[in-house]
Backbone as ProteinMPNN parsed JSONL, in Angstrom:
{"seq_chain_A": "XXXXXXXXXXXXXXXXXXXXXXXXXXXXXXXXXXXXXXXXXXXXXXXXXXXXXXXXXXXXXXXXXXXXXXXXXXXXXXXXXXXXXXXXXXXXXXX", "coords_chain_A": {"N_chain_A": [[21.073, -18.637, -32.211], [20.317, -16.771, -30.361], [20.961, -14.232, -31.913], [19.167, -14.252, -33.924], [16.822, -14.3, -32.424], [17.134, -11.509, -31.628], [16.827, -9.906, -34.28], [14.363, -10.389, -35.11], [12.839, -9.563, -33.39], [13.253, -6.485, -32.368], [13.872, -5.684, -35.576], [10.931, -5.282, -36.131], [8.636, -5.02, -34.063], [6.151, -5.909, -33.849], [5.974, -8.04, -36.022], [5.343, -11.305, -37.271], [7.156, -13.97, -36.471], [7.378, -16.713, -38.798], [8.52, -19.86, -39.763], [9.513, -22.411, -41.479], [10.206, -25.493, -41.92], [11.877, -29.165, -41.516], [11.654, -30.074, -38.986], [9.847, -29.765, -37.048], [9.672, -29.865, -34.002], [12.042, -28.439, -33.044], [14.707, -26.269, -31.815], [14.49, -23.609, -32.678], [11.561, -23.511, -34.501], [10.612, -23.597, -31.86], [10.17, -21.074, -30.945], [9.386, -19.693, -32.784], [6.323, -18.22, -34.282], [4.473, -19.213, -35.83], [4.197, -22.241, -37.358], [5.209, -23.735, -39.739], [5.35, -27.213, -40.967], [7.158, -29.102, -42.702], [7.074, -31.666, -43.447], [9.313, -33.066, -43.548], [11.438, -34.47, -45.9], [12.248, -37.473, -47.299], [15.636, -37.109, -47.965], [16.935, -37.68, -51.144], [19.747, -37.873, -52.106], [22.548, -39.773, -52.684], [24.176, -40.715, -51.261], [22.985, -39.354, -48.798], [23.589, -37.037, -47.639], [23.588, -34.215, -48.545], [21.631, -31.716, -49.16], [18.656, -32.416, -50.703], [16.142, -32.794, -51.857], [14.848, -31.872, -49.694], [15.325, -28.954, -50.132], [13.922, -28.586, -52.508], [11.068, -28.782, -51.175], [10.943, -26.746, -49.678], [11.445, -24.327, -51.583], [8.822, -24.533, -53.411], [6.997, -24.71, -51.164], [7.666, -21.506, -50.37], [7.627, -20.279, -52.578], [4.815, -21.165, -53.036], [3.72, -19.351, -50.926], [4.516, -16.407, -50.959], [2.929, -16.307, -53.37], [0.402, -16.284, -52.842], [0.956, -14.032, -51.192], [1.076, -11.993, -52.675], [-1.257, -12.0, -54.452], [-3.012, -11.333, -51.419], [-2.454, -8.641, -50.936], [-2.729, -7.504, -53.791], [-0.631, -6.916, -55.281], [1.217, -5.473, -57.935], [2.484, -4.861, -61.523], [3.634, -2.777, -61.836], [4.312, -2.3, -59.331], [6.184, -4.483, -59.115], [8.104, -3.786, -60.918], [9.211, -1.412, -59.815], [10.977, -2.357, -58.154], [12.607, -3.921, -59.486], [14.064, -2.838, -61.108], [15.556, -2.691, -63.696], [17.489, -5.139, -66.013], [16.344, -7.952, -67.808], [13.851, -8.557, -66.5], [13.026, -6.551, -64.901], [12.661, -5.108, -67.292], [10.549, -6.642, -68.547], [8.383, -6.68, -66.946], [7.72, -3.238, -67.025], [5.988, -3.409, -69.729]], "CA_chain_A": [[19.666, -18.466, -31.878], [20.141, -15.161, -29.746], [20.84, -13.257, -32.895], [17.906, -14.586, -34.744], [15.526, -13.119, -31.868], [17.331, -10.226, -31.36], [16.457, -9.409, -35.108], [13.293, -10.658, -34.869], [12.094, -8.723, -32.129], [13.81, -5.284, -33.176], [13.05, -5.056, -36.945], [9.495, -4.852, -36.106], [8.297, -5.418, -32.779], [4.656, -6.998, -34.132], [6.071, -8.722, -36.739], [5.116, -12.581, -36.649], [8.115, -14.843, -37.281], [7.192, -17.825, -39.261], [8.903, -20.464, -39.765], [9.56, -23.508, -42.732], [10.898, -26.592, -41.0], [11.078, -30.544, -41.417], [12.084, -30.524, -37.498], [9.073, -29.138, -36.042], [10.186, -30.067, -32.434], [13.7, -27.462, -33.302], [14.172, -25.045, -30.956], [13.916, -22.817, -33.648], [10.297, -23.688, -33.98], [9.453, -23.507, -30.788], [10.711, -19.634, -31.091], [8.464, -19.004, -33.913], [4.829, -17.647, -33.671], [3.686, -19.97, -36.739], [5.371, -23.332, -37.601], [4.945, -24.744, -41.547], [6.256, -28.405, -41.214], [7.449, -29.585, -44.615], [7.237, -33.536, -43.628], [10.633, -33.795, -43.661], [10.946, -35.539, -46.804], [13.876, -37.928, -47.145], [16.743, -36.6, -48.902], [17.52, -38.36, -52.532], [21.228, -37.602, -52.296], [23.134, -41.143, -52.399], [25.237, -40.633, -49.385], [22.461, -39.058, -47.457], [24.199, -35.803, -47.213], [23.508, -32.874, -49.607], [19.876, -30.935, -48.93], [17.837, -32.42, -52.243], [14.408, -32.75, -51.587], [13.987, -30.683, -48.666], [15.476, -28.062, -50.878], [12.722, -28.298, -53.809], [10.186, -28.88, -50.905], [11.365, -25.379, -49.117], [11.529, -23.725, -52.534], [7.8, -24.895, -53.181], [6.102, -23.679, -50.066], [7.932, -20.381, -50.17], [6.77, -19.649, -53.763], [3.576, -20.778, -52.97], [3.75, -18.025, -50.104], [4.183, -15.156, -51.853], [2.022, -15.834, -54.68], [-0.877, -15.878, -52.432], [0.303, -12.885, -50.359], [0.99, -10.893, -53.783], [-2.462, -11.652, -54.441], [-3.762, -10.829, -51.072], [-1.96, -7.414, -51.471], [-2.888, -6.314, -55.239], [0.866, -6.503, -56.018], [1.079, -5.398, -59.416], [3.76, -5.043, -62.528], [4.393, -1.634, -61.392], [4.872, -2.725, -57.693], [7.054, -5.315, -59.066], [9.533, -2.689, -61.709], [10.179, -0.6, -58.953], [11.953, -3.067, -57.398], [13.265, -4.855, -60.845], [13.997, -1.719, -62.512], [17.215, -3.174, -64.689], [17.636, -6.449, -66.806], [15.08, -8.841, -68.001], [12.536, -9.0, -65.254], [12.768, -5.593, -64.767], [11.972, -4.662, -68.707], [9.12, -7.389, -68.546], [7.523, -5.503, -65.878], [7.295, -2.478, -67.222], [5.697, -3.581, -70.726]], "C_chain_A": [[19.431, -17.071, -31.294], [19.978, -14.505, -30.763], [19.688, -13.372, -33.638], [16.356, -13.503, -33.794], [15.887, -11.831, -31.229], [16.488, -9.318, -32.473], [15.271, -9.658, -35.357], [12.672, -9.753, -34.16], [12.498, -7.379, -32.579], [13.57, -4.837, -34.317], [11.763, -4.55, -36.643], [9.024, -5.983, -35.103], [6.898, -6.664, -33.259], [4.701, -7.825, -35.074], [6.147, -10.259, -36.427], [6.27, -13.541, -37.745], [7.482, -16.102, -37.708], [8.374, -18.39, -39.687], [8.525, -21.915, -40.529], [10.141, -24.27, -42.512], [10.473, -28.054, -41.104], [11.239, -30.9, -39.893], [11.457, -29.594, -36.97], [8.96, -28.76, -34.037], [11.733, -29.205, -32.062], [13.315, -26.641, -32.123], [14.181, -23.578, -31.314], [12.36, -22.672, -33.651], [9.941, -23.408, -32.708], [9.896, -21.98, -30.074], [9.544, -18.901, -32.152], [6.782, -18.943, -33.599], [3.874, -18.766, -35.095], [5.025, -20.8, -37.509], [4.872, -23.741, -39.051], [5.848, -25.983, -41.554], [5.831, -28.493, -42.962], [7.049, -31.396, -44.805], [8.513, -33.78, -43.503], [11.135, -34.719, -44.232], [12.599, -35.925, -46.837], [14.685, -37.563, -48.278], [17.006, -37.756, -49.964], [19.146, -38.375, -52.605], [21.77, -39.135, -52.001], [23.577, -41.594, -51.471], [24.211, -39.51, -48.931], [23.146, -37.552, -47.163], [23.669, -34.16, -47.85], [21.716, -32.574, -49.43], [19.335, -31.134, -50.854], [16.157, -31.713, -52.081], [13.898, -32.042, -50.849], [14.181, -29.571, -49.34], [14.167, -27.712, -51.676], [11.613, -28.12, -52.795], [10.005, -27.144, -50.587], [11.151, -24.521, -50.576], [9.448, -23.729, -52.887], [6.743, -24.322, -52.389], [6.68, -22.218, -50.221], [7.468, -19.921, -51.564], [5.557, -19.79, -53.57], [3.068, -19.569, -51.84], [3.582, -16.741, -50.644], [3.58, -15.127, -53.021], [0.505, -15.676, -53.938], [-0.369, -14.434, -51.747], [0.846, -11.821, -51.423], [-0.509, -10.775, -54.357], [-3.232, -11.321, -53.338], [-3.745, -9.339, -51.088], [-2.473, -6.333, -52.585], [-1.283, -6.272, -55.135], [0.51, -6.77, -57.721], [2.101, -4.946, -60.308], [4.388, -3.754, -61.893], [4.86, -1.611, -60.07], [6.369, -3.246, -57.753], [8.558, -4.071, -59.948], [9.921, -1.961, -60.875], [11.044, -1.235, -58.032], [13.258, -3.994, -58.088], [13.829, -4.207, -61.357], [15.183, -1.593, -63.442], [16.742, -4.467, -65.117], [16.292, -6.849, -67.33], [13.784, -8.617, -67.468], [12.032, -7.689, -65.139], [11.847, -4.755, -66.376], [10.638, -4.771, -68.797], [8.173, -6.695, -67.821], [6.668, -4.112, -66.117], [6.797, -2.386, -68.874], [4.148, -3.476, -70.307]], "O_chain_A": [[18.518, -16.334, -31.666], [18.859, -14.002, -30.856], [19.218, -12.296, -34.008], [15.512, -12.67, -34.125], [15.16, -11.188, -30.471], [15.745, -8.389, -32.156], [14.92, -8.81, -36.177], [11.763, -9.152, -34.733], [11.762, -7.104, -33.527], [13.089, -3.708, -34.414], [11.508, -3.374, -36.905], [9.001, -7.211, -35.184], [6.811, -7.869, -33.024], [3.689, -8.502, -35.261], [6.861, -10.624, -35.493], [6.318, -13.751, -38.957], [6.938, -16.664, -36.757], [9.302, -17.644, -40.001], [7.472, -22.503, -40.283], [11.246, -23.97, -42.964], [9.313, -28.424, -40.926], [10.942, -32.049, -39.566], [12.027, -28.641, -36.44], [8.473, -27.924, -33.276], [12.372, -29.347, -31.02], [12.226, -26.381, -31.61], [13.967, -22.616, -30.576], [11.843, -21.83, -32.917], [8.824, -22.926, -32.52], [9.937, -21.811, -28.855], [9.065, -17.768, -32.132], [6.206, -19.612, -32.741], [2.65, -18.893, -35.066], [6.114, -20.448, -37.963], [3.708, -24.143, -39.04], [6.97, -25.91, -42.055], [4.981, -28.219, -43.809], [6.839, -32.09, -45.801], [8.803, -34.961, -43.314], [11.404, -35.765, -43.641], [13.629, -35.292, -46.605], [14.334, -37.747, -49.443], [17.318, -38.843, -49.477], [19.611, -39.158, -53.433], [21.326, -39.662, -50.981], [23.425, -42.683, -50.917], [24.847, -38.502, -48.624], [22.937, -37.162, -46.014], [23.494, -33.156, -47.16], [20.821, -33.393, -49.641], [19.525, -30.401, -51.824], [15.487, -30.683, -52.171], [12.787, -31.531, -50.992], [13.169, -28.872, -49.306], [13.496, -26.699, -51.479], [10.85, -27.252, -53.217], [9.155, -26.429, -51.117], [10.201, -23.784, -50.313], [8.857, -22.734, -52.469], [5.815, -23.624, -52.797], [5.681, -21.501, -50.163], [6.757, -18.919, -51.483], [4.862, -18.801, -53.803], [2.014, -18.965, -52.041], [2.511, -16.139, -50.722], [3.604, -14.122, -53.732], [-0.402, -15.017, -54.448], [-1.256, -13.581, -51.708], [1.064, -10.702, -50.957], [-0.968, -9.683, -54.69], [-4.336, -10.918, -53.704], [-4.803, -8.724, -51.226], [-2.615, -5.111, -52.544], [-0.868, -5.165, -54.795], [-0.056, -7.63, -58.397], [2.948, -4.432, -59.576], [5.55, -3.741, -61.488], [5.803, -0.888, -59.746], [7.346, -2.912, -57.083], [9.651, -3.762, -59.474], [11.11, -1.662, -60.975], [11.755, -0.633, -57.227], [14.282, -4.498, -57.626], [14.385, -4.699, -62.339], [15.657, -0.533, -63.849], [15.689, -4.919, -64.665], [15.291, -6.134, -67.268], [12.758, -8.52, -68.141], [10.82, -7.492, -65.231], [10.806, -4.1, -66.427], [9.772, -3.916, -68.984], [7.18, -6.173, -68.327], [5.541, -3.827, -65.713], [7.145, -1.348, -69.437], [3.268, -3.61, -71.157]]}, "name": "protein", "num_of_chains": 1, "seq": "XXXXXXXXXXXXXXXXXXXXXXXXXXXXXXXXXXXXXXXXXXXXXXXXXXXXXXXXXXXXXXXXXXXXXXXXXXXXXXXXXXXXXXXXXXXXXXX"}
């Protein structure tokens, strides 16, 4: 946890940590300046063990994240190739 708000605080002093969590009561969360509970959806795994569902849920909210803040931005193909600028993704980009 120290290291988390060391780097937190240091990268960029005004930067607001958020946070993607089915254990809103963590003491993670209660470190973070904006909490996103997930529900804490029950894991599918047979034996209860292996991250399923919270996985896809986490995957889910974090794409929907950056597709709104690429549109609040104006991120655009050329935003994106300079960061792609090899393989596939990168080609696509710059078409």
């Amino acid at each position: 946890m120290v290291e988390l708000e060391f780097l937190v605080k240091n990268l960029e002093p005004d930067i607001k940590f958020i946070l993607l969590t089915g254990k809103p009561g963590s003491e993670l969360a209660s470190k973070a300046d904006v909490t996103l509970y997930t529900g804490g959806p029950e894991e599918i795994c047979p034996l209860g063990l292996a991250p399923t569902t919270s996985t896809t849920v986490m995957t889910v909210a974090g794409d929907i994240l950056v597709v709104l803040l690429m549109e609040k931005i104006g991120f655009t193909k050329a935003e994106y190739a300079k960061r792609h600028h090899s393989g596939y993704l990168g080609q696509k980009a710059k078409e």
